[in-house]
One Martini backbone bead per residue (centre of mass of N, CA, C, O) as a GRO file, in nm:
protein
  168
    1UNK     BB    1  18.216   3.720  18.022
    2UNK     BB    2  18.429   3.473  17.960
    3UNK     BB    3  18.527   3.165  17.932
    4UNK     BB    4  18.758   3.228  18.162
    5UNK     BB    5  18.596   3.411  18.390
    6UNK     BB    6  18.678   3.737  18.246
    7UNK     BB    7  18.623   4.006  18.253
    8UNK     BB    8  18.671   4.308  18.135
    9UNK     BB    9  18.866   4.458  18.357
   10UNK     BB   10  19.051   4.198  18.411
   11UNK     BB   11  19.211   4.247  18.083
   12UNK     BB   12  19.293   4.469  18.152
   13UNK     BB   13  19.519   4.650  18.207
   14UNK     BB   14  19.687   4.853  18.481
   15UNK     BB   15  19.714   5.113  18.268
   16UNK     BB   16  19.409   5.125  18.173
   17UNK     BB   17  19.301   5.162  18.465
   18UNK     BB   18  19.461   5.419  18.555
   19UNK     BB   19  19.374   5.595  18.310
   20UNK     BB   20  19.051   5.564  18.389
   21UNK     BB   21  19.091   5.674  18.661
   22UNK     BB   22  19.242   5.958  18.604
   23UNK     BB   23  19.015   6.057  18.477
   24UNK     BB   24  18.775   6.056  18.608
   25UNK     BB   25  18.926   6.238  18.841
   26UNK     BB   26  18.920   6.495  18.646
   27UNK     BB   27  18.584   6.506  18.657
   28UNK     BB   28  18.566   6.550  18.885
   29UNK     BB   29  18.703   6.806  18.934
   30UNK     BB   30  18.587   6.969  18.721
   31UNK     BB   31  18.314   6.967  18.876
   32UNK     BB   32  18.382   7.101  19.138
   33UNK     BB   33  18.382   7.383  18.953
   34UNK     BB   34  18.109   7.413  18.950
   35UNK     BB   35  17.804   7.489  19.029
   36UNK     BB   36  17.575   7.332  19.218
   37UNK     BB   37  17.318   7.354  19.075
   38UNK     BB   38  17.458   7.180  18.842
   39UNK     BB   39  17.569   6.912  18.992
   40UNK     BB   40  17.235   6.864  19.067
   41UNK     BB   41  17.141   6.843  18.749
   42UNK     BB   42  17.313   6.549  18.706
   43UNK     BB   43  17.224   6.303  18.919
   44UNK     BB   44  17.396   6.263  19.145
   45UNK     BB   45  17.521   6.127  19.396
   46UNK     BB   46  17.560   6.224  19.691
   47UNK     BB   47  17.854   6.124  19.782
   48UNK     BB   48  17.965   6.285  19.525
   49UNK     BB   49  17.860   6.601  19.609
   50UNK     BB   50  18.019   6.622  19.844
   51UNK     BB   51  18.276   6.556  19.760
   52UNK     BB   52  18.264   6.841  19.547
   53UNK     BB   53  18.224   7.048  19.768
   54UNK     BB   54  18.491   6.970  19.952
   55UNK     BB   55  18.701   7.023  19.744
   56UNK     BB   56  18.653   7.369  19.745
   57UNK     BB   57  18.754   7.397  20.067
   58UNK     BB   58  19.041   7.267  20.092
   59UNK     BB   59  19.339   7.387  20.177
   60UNK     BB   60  19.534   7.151  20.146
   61UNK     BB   61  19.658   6.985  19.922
   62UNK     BB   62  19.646   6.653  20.077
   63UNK     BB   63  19.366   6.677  20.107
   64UNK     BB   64  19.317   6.746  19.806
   65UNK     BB   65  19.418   6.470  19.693
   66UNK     BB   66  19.240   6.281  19.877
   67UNK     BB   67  19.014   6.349  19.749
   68UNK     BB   68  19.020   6.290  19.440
   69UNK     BB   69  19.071   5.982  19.494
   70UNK     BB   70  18.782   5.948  19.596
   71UNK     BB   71  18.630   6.053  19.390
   72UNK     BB   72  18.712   5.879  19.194
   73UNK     BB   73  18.571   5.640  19.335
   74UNK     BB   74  18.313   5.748  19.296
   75UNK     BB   75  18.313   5.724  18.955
   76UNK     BB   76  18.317   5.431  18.914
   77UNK     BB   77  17.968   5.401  18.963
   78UNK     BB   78  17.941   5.574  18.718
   79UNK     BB   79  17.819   5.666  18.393
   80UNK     BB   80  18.009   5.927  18.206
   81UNK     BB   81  17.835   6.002  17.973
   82UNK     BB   82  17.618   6.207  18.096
   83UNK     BB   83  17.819   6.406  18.197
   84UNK     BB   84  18.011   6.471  17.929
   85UNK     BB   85  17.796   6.578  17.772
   86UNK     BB   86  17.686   6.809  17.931
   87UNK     BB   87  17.938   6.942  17.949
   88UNK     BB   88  17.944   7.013  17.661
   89UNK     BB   89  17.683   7.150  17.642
   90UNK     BB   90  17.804   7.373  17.794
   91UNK     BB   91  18.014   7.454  17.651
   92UNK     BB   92  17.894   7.557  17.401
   93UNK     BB   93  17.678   7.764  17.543
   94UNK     BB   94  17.914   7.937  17.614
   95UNK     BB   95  18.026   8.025  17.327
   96UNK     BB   96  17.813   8.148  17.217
   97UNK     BB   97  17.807   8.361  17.397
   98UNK     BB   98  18.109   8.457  17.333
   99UNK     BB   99  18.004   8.519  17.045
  100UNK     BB  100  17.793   8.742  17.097
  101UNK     BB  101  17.920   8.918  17.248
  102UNK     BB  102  18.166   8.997  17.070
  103UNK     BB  103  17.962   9.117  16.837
  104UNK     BB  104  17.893   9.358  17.001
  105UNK     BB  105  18.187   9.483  17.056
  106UNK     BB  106  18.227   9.522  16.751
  107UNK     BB  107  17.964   9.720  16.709
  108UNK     BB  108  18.057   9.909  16.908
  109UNK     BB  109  18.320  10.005  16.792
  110UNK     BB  110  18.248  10.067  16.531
  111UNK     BB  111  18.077  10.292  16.599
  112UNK     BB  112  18.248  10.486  16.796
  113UNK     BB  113  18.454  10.514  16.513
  114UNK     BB  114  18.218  10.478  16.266
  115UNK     BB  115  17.919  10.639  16.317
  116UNK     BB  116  17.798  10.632  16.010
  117UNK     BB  117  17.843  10.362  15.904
  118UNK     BB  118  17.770  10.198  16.111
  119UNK     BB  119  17.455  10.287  16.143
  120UNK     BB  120  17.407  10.184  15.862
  121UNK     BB  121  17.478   9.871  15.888
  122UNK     BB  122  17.254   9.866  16.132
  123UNK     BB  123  17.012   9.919  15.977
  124UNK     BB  124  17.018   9.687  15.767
  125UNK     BB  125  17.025   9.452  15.953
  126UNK     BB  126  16.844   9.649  16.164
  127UNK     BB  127  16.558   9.818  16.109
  128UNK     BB  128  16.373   9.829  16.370
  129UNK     BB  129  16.574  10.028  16.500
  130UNK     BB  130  16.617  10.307  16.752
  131UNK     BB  131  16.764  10.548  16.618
  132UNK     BB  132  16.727  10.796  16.805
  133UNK     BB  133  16.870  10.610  17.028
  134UNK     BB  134  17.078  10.594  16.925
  135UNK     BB  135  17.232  10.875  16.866
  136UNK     BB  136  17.248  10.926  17.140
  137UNK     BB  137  17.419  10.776  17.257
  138UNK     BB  138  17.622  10.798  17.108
  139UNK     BB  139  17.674  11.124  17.183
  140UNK     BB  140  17.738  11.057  17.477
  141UNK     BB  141  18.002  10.878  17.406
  142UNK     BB  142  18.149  11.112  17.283
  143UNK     BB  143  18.146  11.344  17.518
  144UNK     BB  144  18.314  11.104  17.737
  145UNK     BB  145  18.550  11.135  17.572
  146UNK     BB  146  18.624  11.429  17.520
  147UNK     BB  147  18.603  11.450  17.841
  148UNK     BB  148  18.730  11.225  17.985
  149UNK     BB  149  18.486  10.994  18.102
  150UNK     BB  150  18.317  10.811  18.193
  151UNK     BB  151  18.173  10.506  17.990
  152UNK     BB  152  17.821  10.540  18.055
  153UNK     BB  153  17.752  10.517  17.725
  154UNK     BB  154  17.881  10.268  17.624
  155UNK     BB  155  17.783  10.083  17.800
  156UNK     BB  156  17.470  10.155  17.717
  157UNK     BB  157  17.558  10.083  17.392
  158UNK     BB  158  17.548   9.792  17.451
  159UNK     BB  159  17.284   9.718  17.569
  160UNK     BB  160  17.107   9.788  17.387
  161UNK     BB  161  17.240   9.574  17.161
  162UNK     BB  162  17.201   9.359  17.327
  163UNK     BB  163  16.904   9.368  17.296
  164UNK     BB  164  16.894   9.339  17.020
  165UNK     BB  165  17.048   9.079  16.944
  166UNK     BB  166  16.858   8.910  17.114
  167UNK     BB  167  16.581   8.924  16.932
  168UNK     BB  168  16.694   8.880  16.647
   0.00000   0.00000   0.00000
């Protein structure tokens, strides 16, 4: 409270005062999205946890708008920063995790492509691994490529590498 006996939120105008319950109202739809698991481990009070596990049940729009606005409401209860961190924090482990994949997919189409010299650089980077089942795989994945069958070679040379990659 200030000299004048009004809060810092009686201050706001009430334009910032609707922009911050929007937020916090998207913050809640953005949780609801989350699976219930994740949203456990936020420690989250149970009245806002069934309200995000609600609104992903809900059929009708003005169901999911009136959930929404209610969310919104109970979301002003709780301190956002350590929810808006953990998202953040999943976002990062998300992406990491989306380019470690690509990495495996570039190696692999990689080796495919021009399966010797893919091998001699996946050897110089990766030394320990199993030449010969390298060498296996990459021939299975050649013959049902010739033969037009299902890629269950590519695949397991996927599977592999991400073997190998996640070690590494």
């Amino acid at each position: 409270m200030d000299e004048s006996g009004e809060t810092e939120e009686q201050r706001q105008s009430k334009s910032a005062r609707k922009r911050e319950a929007a937020s916090l109202q998207e913050l809640g739809v953005q949780l609801s999205a989350l699976p219930d698991q994740e949203i456990k481990a936020l420690g989250l009070p149970d009245t806002l946890f069934v309200a995000l596990r609600d609104l992903r049940r809900l059929p009708s729009h003005g169901a999911q708008v009136r959930q929404r606005q209610y969310i919104g409401k109970l979301m002003r209860t709780i301190d956002p920063q350590p929810v808006l961190a953990k998202l953040a924090e999943r976002k990062t482990r998300h992406d990491l995790e989306i380019k470690h994949f690509q990495q495996i997919e570039r190696w692999r189409d990689r080796l495919l492509s021009e399966p010797a010299l893919g091998v001699e650089e996946l050897l110089k980077e990766y030394p320990k691994i199993d030449r010969d089942a390298l060498l296996r795989l990459l021939d299975k994945a050649e013959r049902e490529k010739v033969e037009q069958r299902s890629p269950v070679g590519a695949r397991e040379l996927f599977a592999f590498l991400r073997q190998l990659l996640t070690q590494a």
